[in-house]
C-alpha positions as CSV (number, residue, x, y, z in Angstrom):
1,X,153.2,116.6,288.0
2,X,151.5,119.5,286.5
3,X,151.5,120.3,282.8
4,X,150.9,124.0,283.4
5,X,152.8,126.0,280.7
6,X,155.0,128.3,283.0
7,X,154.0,132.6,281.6
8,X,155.3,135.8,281.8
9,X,158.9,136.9,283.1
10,X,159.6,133.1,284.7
11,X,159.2,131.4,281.2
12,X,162.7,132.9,280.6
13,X,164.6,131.6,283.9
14,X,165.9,128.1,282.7
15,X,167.4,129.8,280.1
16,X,168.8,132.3,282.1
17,X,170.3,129.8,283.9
18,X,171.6,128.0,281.8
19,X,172.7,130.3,279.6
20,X,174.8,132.6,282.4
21,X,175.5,129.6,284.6
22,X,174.0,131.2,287.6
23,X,170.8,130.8,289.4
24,X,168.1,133.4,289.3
25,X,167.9,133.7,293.0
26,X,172.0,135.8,292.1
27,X,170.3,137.6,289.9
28,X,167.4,138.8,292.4
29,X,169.9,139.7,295.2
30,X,172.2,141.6,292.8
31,X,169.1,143.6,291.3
32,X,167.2,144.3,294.7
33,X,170.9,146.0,295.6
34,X,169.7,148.4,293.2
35,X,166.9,149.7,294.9
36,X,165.8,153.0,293.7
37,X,166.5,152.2,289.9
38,X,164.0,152.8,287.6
39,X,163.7,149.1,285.3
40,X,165.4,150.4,282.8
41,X,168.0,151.5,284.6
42,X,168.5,148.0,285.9
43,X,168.2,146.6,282.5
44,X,170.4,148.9,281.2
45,X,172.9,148.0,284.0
46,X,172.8,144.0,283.6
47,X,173.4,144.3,280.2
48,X,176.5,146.6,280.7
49,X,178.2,145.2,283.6
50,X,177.0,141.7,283.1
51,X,176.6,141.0,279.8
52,X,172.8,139.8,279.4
53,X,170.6,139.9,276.5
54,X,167.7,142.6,276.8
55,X,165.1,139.6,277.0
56,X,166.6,138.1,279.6
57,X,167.5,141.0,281.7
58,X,163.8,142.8,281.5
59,X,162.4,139.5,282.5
60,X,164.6,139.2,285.7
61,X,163.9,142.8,286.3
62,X,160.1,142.8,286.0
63,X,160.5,139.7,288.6
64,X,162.2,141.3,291.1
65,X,160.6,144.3,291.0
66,X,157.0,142.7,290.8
67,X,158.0,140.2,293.8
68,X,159.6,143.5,295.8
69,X,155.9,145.6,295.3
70,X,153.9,142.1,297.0
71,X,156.4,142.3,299.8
């Protein structure tokens, strides 16, 4: 087992999971629906229509969006 601290945008996905009860692959399919966004437009968006804390949502978004430009 490795006792590498997890950085960056994935240090907040157990608690986005836990906190919204949904796992973070729902929030990756909901935000690369959204394709053409700017990230702040996405943040804006998740915190609007699905209530998630700033924190959480920028760290999703800078995921998906970071995973979507190594595709």
């Amino acid at each position: 087992m490795s006792d590498a601290k997890i950085k960056g945008p994935a240090s907040y996905f157990p608690s986005i999971e836990k906190t919204y009860g949904k796992p973070i692959e729902h929030w990756m399919g909901l935000i690369d629906a959204k394709s053409g966004m700017k990230h702040l437009e996405i943040v804006t968006w998740l915190k609007a229509d699905h209530g998630l804390g700033h924190g959480h949502a920028n760290a999703l978004v800078a995921q998906a969006l970071a995973r979507k430009s190594h595709d």
